[in-house]
N, C-alpha and C positions, 0 to 999 in steps of 0.2 A: 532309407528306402523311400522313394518317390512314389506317392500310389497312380498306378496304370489305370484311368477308367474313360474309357474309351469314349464311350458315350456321351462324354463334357468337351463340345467342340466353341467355337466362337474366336471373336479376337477382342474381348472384355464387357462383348455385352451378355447378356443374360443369355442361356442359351435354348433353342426350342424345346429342350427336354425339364429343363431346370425351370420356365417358364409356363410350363404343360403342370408343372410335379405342383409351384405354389399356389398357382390358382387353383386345383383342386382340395390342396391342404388350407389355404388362407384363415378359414373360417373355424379351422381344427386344430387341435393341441391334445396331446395326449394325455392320460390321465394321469395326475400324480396326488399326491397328499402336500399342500403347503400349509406352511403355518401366515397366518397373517400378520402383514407387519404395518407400521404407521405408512400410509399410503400417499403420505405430502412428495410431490414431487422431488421437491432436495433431500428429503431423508433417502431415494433412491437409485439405482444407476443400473444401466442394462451391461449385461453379461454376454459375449458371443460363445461360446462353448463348441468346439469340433472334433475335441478327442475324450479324452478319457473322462472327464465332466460332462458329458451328453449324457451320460448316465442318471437319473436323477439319484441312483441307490448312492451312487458313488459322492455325486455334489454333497447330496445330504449328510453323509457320513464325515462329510466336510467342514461344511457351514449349518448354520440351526437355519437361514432362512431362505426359500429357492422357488420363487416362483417362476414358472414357465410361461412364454409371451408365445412361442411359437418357432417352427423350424422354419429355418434362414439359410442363406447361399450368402459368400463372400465371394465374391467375383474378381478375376483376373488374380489369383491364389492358387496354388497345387496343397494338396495335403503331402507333409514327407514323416516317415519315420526316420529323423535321424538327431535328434535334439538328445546332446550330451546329460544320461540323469548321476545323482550321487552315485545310483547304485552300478554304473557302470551299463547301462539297458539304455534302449532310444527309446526316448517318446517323442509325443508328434508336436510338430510344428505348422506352419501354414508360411510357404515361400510364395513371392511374386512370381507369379505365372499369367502374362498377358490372356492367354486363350484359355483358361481353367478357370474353375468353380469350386470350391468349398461349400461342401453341405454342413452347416451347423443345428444345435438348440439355441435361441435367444432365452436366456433368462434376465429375472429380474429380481434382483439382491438389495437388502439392506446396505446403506454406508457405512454402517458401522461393520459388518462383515468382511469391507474391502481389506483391510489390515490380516487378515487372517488370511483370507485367499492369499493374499499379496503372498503371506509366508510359505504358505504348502504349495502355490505354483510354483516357487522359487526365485521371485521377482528378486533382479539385478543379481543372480545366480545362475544363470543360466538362460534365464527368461527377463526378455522384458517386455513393459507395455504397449499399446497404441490406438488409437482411436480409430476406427473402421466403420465404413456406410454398409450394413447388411439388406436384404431385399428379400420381406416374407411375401412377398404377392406382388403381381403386376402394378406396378405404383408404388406400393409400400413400404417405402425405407424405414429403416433406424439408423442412429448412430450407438455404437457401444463400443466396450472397452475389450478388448482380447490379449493373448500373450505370445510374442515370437520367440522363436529360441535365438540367443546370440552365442551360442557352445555348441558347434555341429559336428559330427562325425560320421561321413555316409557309409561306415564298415560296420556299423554298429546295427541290431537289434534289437527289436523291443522283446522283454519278456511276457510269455503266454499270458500269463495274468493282466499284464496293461492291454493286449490286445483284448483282451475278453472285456476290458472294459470298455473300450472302443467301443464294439460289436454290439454290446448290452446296449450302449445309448443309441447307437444308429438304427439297430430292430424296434427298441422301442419308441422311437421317432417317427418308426416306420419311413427313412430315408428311400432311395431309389434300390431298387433290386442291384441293379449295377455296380452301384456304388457301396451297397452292402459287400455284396461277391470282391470285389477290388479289394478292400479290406479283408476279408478271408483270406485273399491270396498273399498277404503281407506275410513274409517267413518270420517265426517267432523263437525264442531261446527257451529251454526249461531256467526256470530262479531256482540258481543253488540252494538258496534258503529259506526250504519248503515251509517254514514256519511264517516267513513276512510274504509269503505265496497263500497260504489256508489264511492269513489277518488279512489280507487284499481280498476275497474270494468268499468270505464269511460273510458281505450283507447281501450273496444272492442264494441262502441257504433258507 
């Protein structure tokens, strides 16, 4: 499912709303709890996060280290929900879309960490890598590292629990009203197996 959010217009440049949103945020990052890690440049690598790892409950329960750089736009990208998971449920991916925008979290991870994510994204599973220019402020780029899905299926839905993780990271992002709502309207499945549904759901109790 391709998210519908109206308000993301352009034909791959930043857009007046996306451009309005980081210059007000630039200087802002929300709060989280990191743990600190050795801060040498090589020991580290920036993270683009746009779906269910915008979360930080969610990253964290993932990885021991997650620090936050700041919320980012991937330009000329659509968000879709249709990336093939084990569990037979879509999660999100990020497709080339000249005139769209992707609202993400940039983090900032340990290398030693990469091997771990690599495994619970599902790298060469389903997902694989790529290096992407994100843009937290007028001027501001990064490069970091994200995940596409290469296993799609647009009949498919995500289960309520993934969307709620979505939603967790984008409220607590404080993303664009819009671009929350668009999310909301994504149709969601109940997970048959209410048990790996309450262990998904358990770190916002």
């Amino acid at each position: 499912m391709v998210l519908s959010y109206t308000e993301t217009k352009g034909t791959g440049k930043l857009s007046g709303l996306a451009f309005i949103y980081l210059n007000e945020h630039r200087a802002k990052s929300f709060a989280v709890d990191s743990i600190r890690v050795d801060d040498t440049e090589n020991n580290l690598f920036k993270y683009f996060a746009y779906g269910s790892n915008m979360s930080s409950r969610r990253l964290k329960a993932r990885v021991s280290v997650a620090k936050i750089v700041g919320v980012a736009v991937l330009k000329s990208h659509t968000l879709v929900f249709h990336k093939v998971s084990v569990d037979g449920s879509a999660k999100c991916d990020i497709a080339e879309s000249e005139a769209e925008e992707v609202f993400g979290v940039l983090f900032e991870l340990s290398r030693s960490e990469k091997a771990k994510l690599d495994r619970l994204e599902g790298l060469h599973h389903g997902y694989d890598e790529k290096e992407v220019e994100v843009q937290l402020g007028p001027g501001l780029k990064e490069t970091a590292t994200t995940y596409f899905a290469t296993n799609v299926d647009s009949g498919i839905r995500p289960f309520t629990w993934y969307k709620r993780h979505v939603l967790e990271g984008a409220k607590e992002a404080k993303l664009p009203l819009g671009y929350i709502e668009a999310i909301e309207t994504v149709e969601a499945d109940q997970d048959p197996d209410s048990i790996r549904e309450a262990r998904e759901l358990a770190i916002y109790s």
